[in-house]
N, C-alpha and C positions, 0 to 999 in steps of 0.2 A: 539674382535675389534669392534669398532663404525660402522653403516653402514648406509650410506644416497641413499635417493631416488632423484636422482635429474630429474627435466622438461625441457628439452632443443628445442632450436629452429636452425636450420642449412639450410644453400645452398649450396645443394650438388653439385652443378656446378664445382666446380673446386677437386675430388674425388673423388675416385675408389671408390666407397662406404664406409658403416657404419664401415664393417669387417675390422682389420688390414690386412695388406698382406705384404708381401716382396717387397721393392725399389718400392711401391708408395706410395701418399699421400689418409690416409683414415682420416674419423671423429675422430675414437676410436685412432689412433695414437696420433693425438693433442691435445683430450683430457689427454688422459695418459701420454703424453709429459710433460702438465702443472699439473696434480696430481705428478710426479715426482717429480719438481721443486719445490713443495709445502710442501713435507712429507722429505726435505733435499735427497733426491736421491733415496727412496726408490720405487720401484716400483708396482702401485697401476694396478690391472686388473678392467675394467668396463664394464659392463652386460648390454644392451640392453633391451627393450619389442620383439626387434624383430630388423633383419638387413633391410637394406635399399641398392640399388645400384646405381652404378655409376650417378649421376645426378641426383637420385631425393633428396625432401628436405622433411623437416619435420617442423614443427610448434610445436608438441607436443609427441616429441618423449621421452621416461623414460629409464635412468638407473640408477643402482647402482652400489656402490662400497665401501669397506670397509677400513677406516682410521687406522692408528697405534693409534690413540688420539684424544680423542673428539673434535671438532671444531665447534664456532658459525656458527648457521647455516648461517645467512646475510650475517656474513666475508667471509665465505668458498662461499658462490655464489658471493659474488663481487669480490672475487680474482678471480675465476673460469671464471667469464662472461670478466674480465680487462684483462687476463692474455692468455686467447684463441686466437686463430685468427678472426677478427670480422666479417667473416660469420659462425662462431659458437654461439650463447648466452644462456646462462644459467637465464631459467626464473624464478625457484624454486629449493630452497636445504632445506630437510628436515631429521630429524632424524627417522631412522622407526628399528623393531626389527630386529634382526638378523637373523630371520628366511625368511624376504621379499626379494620376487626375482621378478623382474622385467619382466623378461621372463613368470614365470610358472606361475604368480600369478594373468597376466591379464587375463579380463573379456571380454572388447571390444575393441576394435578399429574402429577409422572413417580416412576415406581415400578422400582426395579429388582431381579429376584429372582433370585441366584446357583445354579447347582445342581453340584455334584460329583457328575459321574459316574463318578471313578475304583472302580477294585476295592475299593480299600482305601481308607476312610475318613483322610484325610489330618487329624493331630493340629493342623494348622496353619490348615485351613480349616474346622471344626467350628463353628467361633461364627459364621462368617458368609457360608455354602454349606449347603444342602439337600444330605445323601448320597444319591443314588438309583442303585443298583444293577442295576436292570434295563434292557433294551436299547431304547434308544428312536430311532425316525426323525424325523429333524429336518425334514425334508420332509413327512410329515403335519402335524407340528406347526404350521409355517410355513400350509400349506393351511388350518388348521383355524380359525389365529389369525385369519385373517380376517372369518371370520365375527362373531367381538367388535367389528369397527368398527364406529363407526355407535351410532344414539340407539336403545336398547332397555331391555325393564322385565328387570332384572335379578333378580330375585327370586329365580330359581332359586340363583343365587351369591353370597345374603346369608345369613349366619349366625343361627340363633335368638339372641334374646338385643338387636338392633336397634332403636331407637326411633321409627328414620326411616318413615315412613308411603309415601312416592313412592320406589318403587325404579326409576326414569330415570334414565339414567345416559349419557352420549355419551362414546364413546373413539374420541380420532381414531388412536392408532396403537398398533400389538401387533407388536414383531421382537423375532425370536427368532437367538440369534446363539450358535455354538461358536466361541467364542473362540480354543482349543488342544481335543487331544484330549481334556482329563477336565473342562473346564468350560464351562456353558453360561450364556448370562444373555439371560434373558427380560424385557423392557422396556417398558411400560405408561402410556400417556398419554393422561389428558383430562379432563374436568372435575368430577370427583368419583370418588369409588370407596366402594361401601356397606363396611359390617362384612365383614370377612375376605373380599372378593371376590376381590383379585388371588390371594390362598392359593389359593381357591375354584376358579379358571380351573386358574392355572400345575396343579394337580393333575388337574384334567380335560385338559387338556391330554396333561399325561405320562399316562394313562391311552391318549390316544389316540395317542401315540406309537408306544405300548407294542403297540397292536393291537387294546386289549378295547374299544376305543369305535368306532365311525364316524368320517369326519374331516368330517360336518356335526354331531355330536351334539350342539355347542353350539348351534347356530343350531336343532335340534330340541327342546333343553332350554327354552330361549325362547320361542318359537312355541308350542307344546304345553306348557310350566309343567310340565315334569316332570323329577323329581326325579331319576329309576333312569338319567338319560344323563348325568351329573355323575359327577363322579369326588370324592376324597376329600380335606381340605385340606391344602395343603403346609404342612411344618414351619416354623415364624416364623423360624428363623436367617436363611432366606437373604432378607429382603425389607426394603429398603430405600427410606425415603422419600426420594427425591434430590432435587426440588426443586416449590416450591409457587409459580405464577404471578400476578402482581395486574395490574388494568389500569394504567395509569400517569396 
């Protein structure tokens, strides 16, 4: 059977996430919804680089999935991006062998997590900005990030709930950057990221900004497998999948 890679871009705001699930609305249902409708009834299953939850979004998120019969790739992405619901868009559909999986095959990923730190929560940046009101130094921050580079057992910053056995995880890079005075965006890259990690950090993080952590607490959370130098998960709005790597 034909198998395409497609690049999609979504706002997860209105979504139990990427996964399908029982009596709610996810990504992967309406996708699959509209591959249905497409292949006469047949039902197509579509593969991820990786899930997403409840509210966050993605720019550059990859799956695939495999056709009864070959399809232009242009036609098959403008029916795909017309026939979605338009917080879903299909930015690229490509032909790849049969063997490319979406999942096992990436390389990188880049993550990026917006934060509003105005006074007042801004009615315009609510779906896709974390609100944090308290005061934080970018300069711990910045120190602290560094300690996340590099190949380490991340356990301490994976979520219950997990299936993944090896929490190894290499990040080659963590900048942290104020953009203007009320927003900041924290950016995250490297070869996988467990359940709810980057939440995981970016919230340890602003914990250490803020003053109630150390600015090694991460690299003690690590080392020492302890729990009480972790900070608490940041809110899903603000994190975004920007782009998933494959070798060429």
């Amino acid at each position: 059977m034909p198998r395409y890679k497609a690049t999609i871009q979504y706002d997860g705001t209105n979504y139990a996430g990427f996964q399908i699930q029982k009596n709610v609305n996810t990504i992967q249902a309406e996708i699959e919804k509209t591959l249905k409708r497409l292949t006469g009834g047949k039902p197509v299953t579509i593969h991820p680089s990786g899930r997403t939850d409840a509210g966050v979004h993605a720019m550059g998120q990859v799956i695939h999935f495999d056709l009864p019969q070959q399809r232009d790739e242009e036609k098959l992405r403008f029916a795909l991006d017309t026939q979605t619901p338009s917080d879903i868009s299909f930015s690229k559909v490509e032909s790849v062998n049969d063997d490319f999986h979406a999942r096992y095959l990436s390389k990188e990923k880049t993550y990026h997590y917006y934060l509003d730190i105005s006074a007042s929560r801004s009615p315009f940046k609510r779906l896709y900005s974390a609100h944090y009101t308290f005061d934080v130094d970018i300069d711990r921050m910045q120190q602290a990030a560094q300690y996340i580079v590099g190949t380490h057992d991340f356990s301490m910053f994976c979520a219950t709930g997990s299936s993944v056995e090896d929490k190894t995880r290499t990040v080659y890079e963590v900048t942290i950057e104020q953009t203007c005075p009320t927003d900041i965006v924290f950016i995250f890259r490297g070869n996988g990221f467990l359940y709810k990690m980057v939440r995981m950090l970016v919230g340890t993080l602003l914990k250490i900004g803020h003053g109630q952590l150390p600015i090694d607490a991460i690299a003690q959370a690590i080392d020492q497998q302890n729990k009480e130098l972790t900070g608490p998960t940041a809110q899903p709005e603000g994190l975004f999948l920007m782009n998933v790597s494959y070798s060429e």
